[in-house]
N, C-alpha and C positions, 0 to 999 in steps of 0.2 A: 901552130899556136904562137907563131912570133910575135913578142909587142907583150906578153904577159909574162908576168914577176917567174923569175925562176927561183925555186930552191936550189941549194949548195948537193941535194941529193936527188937531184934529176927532179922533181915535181914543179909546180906551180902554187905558188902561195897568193891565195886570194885575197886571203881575211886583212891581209896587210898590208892594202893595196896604196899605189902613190896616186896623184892628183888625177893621173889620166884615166882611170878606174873607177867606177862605185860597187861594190859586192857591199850584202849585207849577210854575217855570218850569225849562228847560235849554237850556244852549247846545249846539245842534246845526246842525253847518256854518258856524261862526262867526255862526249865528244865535238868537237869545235865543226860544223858544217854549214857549208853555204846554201843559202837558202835566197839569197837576191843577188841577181845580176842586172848592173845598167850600163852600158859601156856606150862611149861616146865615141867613134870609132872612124879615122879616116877610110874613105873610098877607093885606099889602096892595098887594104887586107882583105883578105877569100876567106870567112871562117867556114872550115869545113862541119858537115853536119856528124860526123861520127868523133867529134869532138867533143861532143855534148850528151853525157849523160850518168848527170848529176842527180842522182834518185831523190837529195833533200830539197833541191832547188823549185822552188814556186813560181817565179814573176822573171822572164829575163826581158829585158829591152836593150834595143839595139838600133842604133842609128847612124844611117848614113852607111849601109852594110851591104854586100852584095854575099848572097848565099844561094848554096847549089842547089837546084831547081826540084828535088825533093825532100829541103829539109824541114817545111809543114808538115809533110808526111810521115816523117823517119824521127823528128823528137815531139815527143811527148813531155810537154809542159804544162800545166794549168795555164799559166798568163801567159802571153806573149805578144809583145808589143814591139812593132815595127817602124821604124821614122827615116823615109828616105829612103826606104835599100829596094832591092830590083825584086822583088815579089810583085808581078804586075797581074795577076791570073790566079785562079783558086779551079783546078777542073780536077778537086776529088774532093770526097767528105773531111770536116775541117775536125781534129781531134781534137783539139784545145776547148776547154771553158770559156776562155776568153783573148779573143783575137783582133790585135788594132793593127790594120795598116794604113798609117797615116803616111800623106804626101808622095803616094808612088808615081814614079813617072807616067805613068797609064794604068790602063785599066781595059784587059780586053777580054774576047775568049767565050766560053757558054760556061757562065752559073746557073748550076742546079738548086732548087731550095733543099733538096734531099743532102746537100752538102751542108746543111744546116745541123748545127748540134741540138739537141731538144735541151730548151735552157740553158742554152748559151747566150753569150755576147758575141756578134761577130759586128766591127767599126769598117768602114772604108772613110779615111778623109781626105778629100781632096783637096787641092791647090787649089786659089782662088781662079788660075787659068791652069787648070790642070791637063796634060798631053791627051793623047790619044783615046776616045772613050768610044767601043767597041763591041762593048760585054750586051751575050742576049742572056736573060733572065727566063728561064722554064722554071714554071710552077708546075712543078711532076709533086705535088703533095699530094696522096690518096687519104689523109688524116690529119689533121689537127697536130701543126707543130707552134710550140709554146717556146719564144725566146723572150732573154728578158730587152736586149737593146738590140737593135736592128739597122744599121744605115750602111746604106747604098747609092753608089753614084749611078745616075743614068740619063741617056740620051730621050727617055719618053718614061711616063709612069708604069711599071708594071704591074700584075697580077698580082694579091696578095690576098686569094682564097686560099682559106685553112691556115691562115698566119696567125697567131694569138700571141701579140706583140705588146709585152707594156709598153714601150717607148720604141717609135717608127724615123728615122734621120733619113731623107729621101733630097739627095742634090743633083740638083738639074744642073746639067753642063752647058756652057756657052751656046751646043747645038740644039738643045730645048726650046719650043715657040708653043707658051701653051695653047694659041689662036690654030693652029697648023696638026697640032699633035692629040692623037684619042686619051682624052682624059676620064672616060667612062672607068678606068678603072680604081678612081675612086673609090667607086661604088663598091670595091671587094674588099676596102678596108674597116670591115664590121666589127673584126678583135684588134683593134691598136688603140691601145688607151689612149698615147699621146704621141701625135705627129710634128715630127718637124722639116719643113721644107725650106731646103736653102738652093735660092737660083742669081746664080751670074745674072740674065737678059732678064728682062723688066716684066712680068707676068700679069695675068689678071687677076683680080681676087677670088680663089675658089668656092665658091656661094656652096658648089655640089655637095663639097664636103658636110657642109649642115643638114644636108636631105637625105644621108646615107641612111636605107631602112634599116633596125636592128642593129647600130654602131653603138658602143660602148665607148667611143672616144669623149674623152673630157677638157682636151688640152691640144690648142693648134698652137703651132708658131710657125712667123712667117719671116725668114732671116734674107731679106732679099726686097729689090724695088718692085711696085707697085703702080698698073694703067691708071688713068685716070679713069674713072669708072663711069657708065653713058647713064645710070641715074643712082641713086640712093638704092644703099643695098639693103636690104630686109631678108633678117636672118629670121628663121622659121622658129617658133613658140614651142614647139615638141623635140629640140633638139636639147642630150647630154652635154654639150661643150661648155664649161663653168667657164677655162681660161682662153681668153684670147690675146694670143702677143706677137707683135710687130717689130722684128730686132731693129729697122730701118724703114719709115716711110719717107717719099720723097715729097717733093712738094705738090708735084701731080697727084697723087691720090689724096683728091678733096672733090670736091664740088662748091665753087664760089666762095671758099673760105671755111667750108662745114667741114667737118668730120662727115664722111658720106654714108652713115647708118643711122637711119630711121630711129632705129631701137637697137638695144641690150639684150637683149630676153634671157635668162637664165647665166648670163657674165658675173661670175666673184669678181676676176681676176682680169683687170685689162692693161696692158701695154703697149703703150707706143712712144717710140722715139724720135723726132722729124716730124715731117710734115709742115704745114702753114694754113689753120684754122683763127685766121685773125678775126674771124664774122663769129664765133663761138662766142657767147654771152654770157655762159655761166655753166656748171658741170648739172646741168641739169639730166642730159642724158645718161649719165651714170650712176642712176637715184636708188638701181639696185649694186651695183660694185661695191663691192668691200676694199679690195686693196685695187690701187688706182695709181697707173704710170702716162702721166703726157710732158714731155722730157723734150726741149729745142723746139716746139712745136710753133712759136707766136703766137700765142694765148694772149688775149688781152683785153681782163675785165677784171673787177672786182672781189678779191680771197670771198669764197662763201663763210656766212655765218651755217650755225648749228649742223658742224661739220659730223657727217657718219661712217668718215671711210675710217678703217684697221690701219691702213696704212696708204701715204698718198707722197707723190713724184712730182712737182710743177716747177722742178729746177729746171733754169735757160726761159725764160719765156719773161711776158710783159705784165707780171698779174701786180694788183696792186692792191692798198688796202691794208687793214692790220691784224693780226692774230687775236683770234676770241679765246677763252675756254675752253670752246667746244673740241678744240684738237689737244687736250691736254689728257683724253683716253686713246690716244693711239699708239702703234707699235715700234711706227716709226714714221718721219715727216722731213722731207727736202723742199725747202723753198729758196734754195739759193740760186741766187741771180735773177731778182724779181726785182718791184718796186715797191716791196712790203716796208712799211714803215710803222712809227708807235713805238709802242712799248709790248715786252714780253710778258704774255701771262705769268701769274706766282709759281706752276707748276715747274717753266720750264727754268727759271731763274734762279730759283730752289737747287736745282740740282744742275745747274750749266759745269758746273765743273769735276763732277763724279766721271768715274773711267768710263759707265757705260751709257753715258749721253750721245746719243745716236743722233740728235735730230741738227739738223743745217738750216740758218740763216744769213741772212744779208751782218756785215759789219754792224750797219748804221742802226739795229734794232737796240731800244734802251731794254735795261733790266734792272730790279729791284737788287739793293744790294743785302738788303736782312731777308730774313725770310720769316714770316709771322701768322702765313695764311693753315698751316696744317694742324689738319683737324682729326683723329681716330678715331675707332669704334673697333672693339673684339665681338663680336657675336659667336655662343657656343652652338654649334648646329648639332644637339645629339642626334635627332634621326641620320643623319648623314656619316656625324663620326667627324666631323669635320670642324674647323676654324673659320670664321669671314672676316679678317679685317678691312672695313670700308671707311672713308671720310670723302677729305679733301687735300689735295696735293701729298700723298703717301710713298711717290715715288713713281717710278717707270721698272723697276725689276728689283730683284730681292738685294740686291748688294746697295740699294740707297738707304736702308735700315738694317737694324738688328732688333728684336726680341730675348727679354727675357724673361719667362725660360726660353730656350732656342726654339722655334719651328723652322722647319722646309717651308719658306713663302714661294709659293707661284702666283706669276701675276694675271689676273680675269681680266680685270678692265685698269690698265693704267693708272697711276696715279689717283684711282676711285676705290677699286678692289683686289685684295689679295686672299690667296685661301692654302688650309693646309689641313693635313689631316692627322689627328691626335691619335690616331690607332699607331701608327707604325714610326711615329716622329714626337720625341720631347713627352713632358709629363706636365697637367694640367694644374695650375697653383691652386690648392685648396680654396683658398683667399679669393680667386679669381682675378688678380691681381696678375696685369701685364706692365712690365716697362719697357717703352719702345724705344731707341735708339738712332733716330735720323741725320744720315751725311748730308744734310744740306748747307748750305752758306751759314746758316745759323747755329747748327750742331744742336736742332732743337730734341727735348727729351719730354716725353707723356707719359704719364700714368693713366692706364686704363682697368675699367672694373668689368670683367666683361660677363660677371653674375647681372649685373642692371644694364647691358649694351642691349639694344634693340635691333632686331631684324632689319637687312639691308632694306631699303626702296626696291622693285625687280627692276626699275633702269636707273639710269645714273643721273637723267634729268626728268623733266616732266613734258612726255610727246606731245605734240599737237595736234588740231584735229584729221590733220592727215596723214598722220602718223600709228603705228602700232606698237607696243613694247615686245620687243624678242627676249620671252625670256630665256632662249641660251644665251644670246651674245649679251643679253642687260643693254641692248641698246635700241633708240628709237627709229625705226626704219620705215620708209614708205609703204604706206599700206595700198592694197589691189587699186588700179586705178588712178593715183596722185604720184607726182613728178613734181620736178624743180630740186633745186640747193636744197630749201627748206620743208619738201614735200607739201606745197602750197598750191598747185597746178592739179587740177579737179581734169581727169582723162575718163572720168566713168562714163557710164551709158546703162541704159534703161531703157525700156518699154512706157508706155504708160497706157495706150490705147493701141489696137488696131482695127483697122478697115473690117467688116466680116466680108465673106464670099460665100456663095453655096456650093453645091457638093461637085461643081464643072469645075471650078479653082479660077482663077484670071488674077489681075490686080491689087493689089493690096497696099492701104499705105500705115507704116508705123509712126505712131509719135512718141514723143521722149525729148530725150536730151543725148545725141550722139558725139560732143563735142565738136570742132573743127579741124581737126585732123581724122582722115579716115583710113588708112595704111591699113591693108589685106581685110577692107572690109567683103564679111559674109555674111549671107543670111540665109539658115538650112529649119525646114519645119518637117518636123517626121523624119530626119536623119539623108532627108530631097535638097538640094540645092532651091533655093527661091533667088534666081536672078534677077539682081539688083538693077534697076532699070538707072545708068548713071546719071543723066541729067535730071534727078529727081532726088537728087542725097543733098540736105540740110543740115544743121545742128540739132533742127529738132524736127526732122521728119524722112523718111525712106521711104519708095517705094519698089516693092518688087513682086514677082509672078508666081504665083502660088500652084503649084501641083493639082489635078484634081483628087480627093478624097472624103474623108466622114470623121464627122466623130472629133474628138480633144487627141491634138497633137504638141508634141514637144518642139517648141522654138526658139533657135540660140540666134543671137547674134555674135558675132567678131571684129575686132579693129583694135589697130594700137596694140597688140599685147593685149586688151581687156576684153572678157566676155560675158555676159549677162544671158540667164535661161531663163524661158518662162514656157506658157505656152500658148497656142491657136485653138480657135475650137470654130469647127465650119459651121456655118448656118443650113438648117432642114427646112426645105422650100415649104413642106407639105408636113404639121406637126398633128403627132396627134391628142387624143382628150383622156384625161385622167376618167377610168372604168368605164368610157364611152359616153359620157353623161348622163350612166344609167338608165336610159334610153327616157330621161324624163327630160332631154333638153339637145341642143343643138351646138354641134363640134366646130369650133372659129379654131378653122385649121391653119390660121397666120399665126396666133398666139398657143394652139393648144388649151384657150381656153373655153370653158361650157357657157351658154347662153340658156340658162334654164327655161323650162316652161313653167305659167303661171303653178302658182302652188306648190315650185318647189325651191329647195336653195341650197347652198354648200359647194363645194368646189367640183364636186362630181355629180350634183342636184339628186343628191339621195336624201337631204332632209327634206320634210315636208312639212309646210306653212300652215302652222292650222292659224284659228280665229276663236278657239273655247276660251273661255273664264281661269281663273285659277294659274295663267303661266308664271312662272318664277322669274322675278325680273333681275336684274346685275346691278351693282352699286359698282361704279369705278371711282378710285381713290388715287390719289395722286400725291403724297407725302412732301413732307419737306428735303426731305435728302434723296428726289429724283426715282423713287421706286413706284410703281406702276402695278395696284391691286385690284382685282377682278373678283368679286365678291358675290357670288349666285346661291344664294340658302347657305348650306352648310358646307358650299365648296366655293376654295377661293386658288385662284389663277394669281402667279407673281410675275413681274416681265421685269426685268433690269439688265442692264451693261455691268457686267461683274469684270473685266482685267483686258489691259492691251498690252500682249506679250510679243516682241522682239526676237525673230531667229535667224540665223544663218542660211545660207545657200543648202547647208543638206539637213536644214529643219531643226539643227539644234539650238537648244534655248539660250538667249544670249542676255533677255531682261525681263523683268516682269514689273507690271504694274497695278498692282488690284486698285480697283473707280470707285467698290462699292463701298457704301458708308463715307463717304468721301468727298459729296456733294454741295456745293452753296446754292443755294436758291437766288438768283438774281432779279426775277423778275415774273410778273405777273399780273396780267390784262387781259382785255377781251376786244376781240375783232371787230370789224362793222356785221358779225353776221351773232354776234354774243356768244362767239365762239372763244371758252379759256383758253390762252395762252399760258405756261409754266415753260422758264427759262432757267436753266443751272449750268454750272462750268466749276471746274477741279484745277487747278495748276500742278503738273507735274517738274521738279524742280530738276534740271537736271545741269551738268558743267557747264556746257557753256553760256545756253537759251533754255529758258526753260519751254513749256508746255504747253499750249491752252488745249482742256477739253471742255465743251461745253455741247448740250442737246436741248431739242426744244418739247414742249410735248401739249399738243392739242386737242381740244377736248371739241368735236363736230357734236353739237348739240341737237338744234332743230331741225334743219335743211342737210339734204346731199350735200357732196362737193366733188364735183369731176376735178380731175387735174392729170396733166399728162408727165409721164416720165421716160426716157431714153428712147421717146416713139412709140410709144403705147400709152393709150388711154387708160384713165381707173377715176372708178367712181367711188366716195366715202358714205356712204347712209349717214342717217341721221344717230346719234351716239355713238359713233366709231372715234379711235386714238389715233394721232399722225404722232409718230416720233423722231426728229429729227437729230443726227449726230456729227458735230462738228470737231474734227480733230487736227492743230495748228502747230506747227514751226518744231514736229517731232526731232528731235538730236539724234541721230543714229547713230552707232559704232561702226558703222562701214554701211556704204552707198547700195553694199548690195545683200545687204538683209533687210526681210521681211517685217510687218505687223500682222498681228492677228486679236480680232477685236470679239469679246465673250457676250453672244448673248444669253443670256439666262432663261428658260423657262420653266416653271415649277408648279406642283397642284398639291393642296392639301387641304382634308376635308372632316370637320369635327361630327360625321354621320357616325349613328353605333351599332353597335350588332345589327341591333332590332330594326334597323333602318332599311326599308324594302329595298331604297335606291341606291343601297349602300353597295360600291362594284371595285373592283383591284385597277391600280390603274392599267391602262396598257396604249402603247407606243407605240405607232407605225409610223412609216414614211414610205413613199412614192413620188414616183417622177415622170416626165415627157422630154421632149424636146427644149422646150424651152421653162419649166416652171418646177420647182420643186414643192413637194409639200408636207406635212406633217402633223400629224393626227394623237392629239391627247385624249382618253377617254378617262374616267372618271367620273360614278356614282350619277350612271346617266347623262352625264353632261358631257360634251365634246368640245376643245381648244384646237382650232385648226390653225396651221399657218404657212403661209403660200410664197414663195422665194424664188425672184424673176433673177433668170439669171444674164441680168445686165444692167451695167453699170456705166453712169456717165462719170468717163475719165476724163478731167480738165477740160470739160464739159462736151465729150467726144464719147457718144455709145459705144461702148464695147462689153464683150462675153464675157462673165464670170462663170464658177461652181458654187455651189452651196453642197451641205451634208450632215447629216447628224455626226457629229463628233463623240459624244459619248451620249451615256440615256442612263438614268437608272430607275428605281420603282416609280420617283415621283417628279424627276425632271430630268430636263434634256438640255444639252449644249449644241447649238446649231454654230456654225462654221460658213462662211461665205469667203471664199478665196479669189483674195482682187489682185490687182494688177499694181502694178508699180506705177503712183502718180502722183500728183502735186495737190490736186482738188479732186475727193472721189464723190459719188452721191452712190448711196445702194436705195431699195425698196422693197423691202418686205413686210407681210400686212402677219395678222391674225383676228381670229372672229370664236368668240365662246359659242356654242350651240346647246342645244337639250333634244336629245332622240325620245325616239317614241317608247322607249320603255319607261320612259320615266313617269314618276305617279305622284302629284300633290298632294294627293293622302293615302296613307298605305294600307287602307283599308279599300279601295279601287281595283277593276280592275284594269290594271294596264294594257291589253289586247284592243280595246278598241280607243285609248286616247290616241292624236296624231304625236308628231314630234313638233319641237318651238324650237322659232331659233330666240334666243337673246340678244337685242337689237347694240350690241360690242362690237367691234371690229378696233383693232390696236393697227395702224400703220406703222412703221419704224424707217426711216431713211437717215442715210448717213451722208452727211453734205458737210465738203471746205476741211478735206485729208490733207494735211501740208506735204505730206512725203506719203508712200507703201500704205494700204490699208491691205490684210488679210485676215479671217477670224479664228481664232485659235477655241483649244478645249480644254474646260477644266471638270472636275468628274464632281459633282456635287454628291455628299453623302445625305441619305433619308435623313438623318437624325438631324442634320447640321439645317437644310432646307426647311425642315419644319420647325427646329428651334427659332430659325433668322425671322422665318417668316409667323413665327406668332409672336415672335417680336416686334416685329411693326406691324402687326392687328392691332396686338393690343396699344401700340403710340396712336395710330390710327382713330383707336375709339376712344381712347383719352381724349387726343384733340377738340373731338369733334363734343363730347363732356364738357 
């Protein structure tokens, strides 16, 4: 023990030690014991191990030390930290909690992981040319060992099955070539939260690590040079990793000046230092990062406005431009050594000289010397328990004000919002009465009333429309799809139409809007790969090869980070006939539709045509606010567009907009055939563009009228309705939610007890291949109506659904589910009938009259969709439908009065 303090009675006195010493003692039990040792130690003292053992001592460190070759094994310390001394080998279980040998002259020998403490720390650091490195690594783990830090030098990557490692330190030596050397074991680092690889010899960027199946990793670093990389690296969409950091890139790792990643995907946190990205135009790539480091890189463009990052690094570089606002909610901001010039916002001029002014600028930036712009607001949040003070320029952290009474302020959003909570801190002034206390240049003082303060805004400015407000962080952030500074860059995609195929599969082509970028485009239908035929990808069209199958399948597309789902639905070569056409007529197996025989009619030619006296004829009505009345004796049919509701990708409600009552009449004439025309349109007002709906609705009077839709013929009899629906320049909240558009149909009928024909209504619907249909009955009389399922998308046929969406006694909501487009056209008809039970006088007998039809037929198409049409459902109550609708009877027969 030579070289330590001696007592006058043979001991060693620690606690009172001279300069060449550090011990730290404590009085415990009225007794003075040492409890820290760090000795700085020439390389010509042997401290021996049976020198040591100090039962209070916790943490010894020791540097520059050569000790006897089992004294890890023989003292028992919690800490112990090694710098420089001759421990170059670990070949037994390590007892320590925590164990650092940093700088050993080598490093050789067989490490076992079973030498591992469970919950330990065990460090190796090496010299940046560190000696001999030797050591093989056996993973003898039969279970799951949990440490908390982990690093190790090594000549190749090892095994690290059964490792559950918060934080992974792996330093490749001089003799590392990760080109030459099995990196597959990667792949075994599924429990290391966060890895950090530091190499001497210049590596390539390990892509693998994003693909680990089953990783929990969240956090890479890469403290070492970088290849240049042979194309743009595209990190995978389904990977953990928030933070990515770069202690050192050189200038090699670029491609032509870029930063050589496609995308971010899932990056908070990015760092990098070096490099040469002079062709980089703006931080557009990083539209989802919160805190943001590009540090010496030769950046050289213009500071963005309507800045979103927590915190941002652009010191050393060429940016230029002046500081907005919008960085006066961050946490912290370096822009020294730029070309930033101007004047400094009030936020940060306010407080440039408070102790905990964090942020870095150029000399030459001006600043206001008063300060005049702060503004407060106390909000009391009882549901919460809590305090919000919000304005403008409030500060950066609690020590730029005071309150009184006192609160604990934490700061939310910089200089925007601060919050505390009144349970466990300070007491509320009866009065409501706050005085606030501001360290600014000014020494400005507020009184606030915070009984009459108003609830914050949920962000701190007003997003755009590419934008979404988050309300944890209260700030504006790029929503799915849009990129840039300013989240102004439209990356969506969409469907709008596709090609059909029958049930062999071949070909297929989509149309939409895919942007101009297509990075890791896929296109899978039924969970099948559909290979992308490449010389056939546009902005607004794809072609690829489709599986054979049946039936309505699920269709995703992928690119860019963005994904859009919809679906397919194959075409049946051979379709067949709603109830076989009753055997009164002939099955047109192209359409599934019946070709009746004479005398008969209906969509399954089970009515039958008579020619007797007495039939009960329809009055159609046609209102001034666009509603559509079918008027047969004592029963009347109602047909309107009742709401175009707005939902989300997993169908939840995001808007609503009820049409009905809501109508202007614009217009009304008659054809060269004396056919009325009735035109109406609604404005829906919305931020930014508003709305145009407008429908048209035609009254076929004398003559037929054939006309074809999406490749199929249809003929209109003479009194049938065409109604046409036009919807313009919709506003959505995101590119990738739906519309669903209400159609209505209703029966009610003023027949009484004593009424023979008097019948309960009742509802059916059926289907084929290609045709939906649905069946009203009511007091004799039948509302049929037939729903082709296909739609001209931006004037490109494609397959729809239609469906009852809800029903009740006296009406139904029908549903047609379309496709994402710009211009949709739908077509569906309905036709009033009278079956054979019915009786003109009810003294008759009903058994031998035929059935009538009532020469009605209502068309409905929906033409010039600006965006999404799909039809949604609303549940109509009996009381509410027969109220509305003897409400406009009775306008109806005024009118016409």
């Amino acid at each position: 023990m030579s070289g330590f303090p001696k007592l006058d009675g043979g001991g060693y006195d620690f606690c009172n030690n001279s300069n060449q010493f550090m011990f730290s003692c404590l009085t415990i039990s009225n007794k003075v014991v040492l409890t820290l040792i760090n000795i700085e130690q020439t390389n010509s003292l042997v401290i021996e191990s049976g020198n040591f053992s100090f039962s209070s001592l916790g943490y010894m460190g020791l540097k520059n030390c050569f000790l006897s070759p089992d004294f890890l094994t023989t003292v028992y310390l919690p800490s112990i930290y090694l710098n420089g001394c001759n421990i170059v080998k670990i070949d037994s279980p390590i007892i320590q909690d925590f164990l650092v040998l940093q700088y050993p002259p080598s490093f050789r020998g067989v490490f076992k992981y079973s030498y591992l403490k469970n919950h330990g720390i065990f460090i190796v650091i090496p010299y940046q040319a560190i000696g001999e490195i030797s050591v093989a690594y056996v993973n003898d783990l039969n279970n799951i060992l949990t440490v908390d830090t982990l690093s190790l030098v090594s000549n190749y990557v090892p095994s690290f099955t059964n490792v559950n490692a918060s934080e992974l330190n792996l330093y490749l030596s001089d003799y590392f070539s990760y080109v030459n050397s099995n990196t597959t074991n990667f792949s075994t680092m599924t429990m290391v939260k966060k890895l950090t690889i530091e190499n001497n010899s210049t590596i390539d960027f390990p892509i693998s690590i994003f693909n680990i199946q089953g990783s929990i990793m969240t956090s890479l670093v890469i403290s070492g040079m970088l290849n240049k990389p042979n194309k743009m690296i595209e990190l995978p969409q389904n990977n953990n990793i928030t933070e990515l950091n770069f202690d050192y890139a050189s200038p090699a790792f670029s491609i032509n000046g870029f930063l050589p990643f496609l995308s971010l995907p899932n990056i908070n946190t990015f760092i990098l230092r070096g490099g040469n990205y002079s062709n980089e135009i703006d931080l557009g790539k990083f539209s989802n990062v919160d805190s943001l480091t590009l540090s010496n890189s030769n950046l050289t463009f213009k500071l963005p406005s309507n800045n979103r990052f927590s915190n941002l690094d652009l010191s050393y570089n060429n940016i230029w431009g002046t500081v907005d606002s919008s960085y006066c909610t961050m946490n912290s901001l370096n822009l020294e050594r730029n070309k930033i010039s101007g004047t400094l916002p009030s936020c940060f001029s306010c407080y440039q000289y408070t102790p905990n002014f964090i942020f870095t600028f150029n000399n030459n930036l001006k600043s206001q010397r008063t300060c005049t712009s702060i503004t407060a607001n106390i909000y009391i949040d009882k549901v919460n328990k809590k305090l919000i003070m919000w304005g403008t320029d409030i500060g950066f952290g609690a020590k730029d004000f005071l309150t009184s009474p006192i609160f604990d302020w934490q700061p939310i959003i910089p200089s925007y919002r601060f919050e505390s909570s009144y349970t466990f801190s300070g007491q509320l002034p009866p009065d409501g009465m706050f005085t606030i206390y501001f360290l600014d240049t000014s020494s400005t003082v507020l009184m606030v009333n915070a009984s009459k303060s108003l609830l914050p805004p949920p962000c701190y400015r007003e997003c755009t429309i590419g934008e979404y407000c988050d309300t944890t962080t209260f700030k504006c952030l790029c929503a799915v799809g849009w990129s840039g500074d300013d989240c102004s860059i439209n990356s969506n995609i969409y469907v709008s139409s596709v090609d059909s195929v029958d049930e062999k599969g071949g070909n297929i082509t989509l149309y939409g809007w895919f942007s101009n970028s297509h990075s890791s485009l896929k296109v899978t239908i039924d969970s099948k790969d559909c290979p992308v035929i490449q010389n056939t990808i546009t902005n607004v069209s794809i072609q690829c090869t489709v599986s054979p199958g049946t039936g309505k399948k699920p269709l995703s597309i992928q690119q860019n980070g963005v994904s859009w789902s919809g679906y397919f639905i194959y075409e049946t070569s051979v379709k067949s006939c709603l109830n076989n056409c009753s055997k009164n007529g002939d099955c047109i197996t192209s359409t599934g539709e019946c070709n009746c025989k004479s005398g008969f009619t209906g969509f399954d030619c089970s009515i039958i045509i008579g020619s007797n006296g007495g039939i009960p004829q329809s009055n159609t009505t046609i209102d001034n606010n666009g509603t559509t009345v079918i008027n047969n004796q004592k029963t009347s049919y109602q047909i309107l567009i009742s709401k175009l509701i707005e939902l989300d990708v997993n169908r939840n409600l995001i808007q609503e907009h009820s049409l009905d009552n809501k109508w202007t009449i614009e217009m009304k004439n008659s054809d060269n055939n004396t056919n009325n025309v009735y035109q109406f349109s609604q404005t829906l007002v919305q931020s930014i563009t508003n709305c145009t709906i407008s429908y048209t609705v035609e009254e076929i009077k004398e003559k037929s009228k054939d006309y074809s839709f999406a490749g199929y013929s249809l003929t209109l009899g003479a009194g049938s309705i065409k109604i046409s629906v036009s919807i313009y320049n919709y506003q959505y909240n995101s590119v990738l939610n739906n519309l669903q558009l209400q159609f209505q149909s209703s029966v009610t009928s003023d027949s009484n007890n004593n009424d023979c024909n008097q019948q309960d209504t009742d509802i059916q619907n059926s289907n084929n291949e290609l045709l939906n249909y649905i069946t009203i009955k009511k007091d004799s009389k039948i509302m049929q109506a037939r729903f082709l399922n296909r739609i001209l998308s931006d004037g490109r046929s494609s397959i729809i659904t239609s469906e009852v969406v809800s029903k009740s006694s006296d009406s139904i909501i029908i549903g047609l589910n379309l496709p994402y487009c710009t211009n949709c056209n739908i077509d569906p008809d309905f036709s009033v009938l009278v079956t054979s039970s019915f009786k003109n006088n009810c003294g008759e007998s009903g058994s031998s009259r035929p059935a009538y039809l009532i020469p009605v037929v209502v068309v409905s198409g929906v033409i010039g969709v600006a965006l999404v049409l799909a039809l949604s459902y609303f549940i109509y109550k009996k009381k509410f439908v027969e109220n509305q609708l003897s409400k406009k009877l009775k306008k109806i027969e005024s009118n016409r009065s």
